[in-house]
N, C-alpha and C positions, 0 to 999 in steps of 0.2 A: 683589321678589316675596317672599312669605310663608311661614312654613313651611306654611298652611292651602293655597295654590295652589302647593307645591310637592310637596305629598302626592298631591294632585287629578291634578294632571303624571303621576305616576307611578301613579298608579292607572289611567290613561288609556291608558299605553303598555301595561299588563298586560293589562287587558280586549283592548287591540289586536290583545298577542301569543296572547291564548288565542282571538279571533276567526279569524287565520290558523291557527294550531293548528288550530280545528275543520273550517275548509275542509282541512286537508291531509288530517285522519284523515275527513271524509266523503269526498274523492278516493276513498280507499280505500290511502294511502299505507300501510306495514308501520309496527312500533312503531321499528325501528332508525333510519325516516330523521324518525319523530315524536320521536326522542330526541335525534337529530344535531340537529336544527334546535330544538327549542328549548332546549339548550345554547353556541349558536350565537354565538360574540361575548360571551359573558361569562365575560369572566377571575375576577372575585369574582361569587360566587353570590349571588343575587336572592334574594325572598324567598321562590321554589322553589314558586308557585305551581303554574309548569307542570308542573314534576315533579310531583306531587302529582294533577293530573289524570292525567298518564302512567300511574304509578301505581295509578289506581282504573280504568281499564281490565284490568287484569290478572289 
């Protein structure tokens, strides 16, 4: 695999997690448990996309 479909890969999972991210903050979930979960499982920080929407909520 390539570095081109291994960028695609991860641009894939991002859009994924900010897809669940938006169903959890339309639930109406608070921002503590939109914080916990998308810090969730990452020991080294991503490219912090989700924080950044967290963030512009604010």
């Amino acid at each position: 695999m390539g570095l081109h479909m291994y960028e695609a890969d991860a641009r894939i999972a991002e859009l994924t997690d900010i897809a669940a991210l938006d169903r959890l903050a339309a639930e109406g979930q608070p921002a503590s448990v939109l914080s916990r979960w998308a810090a969730r499982g990452h020991d080294a920080p991503r490219s912090g996309g989700l924080r950044r929407l967290l963030h512009l909520g604010r």
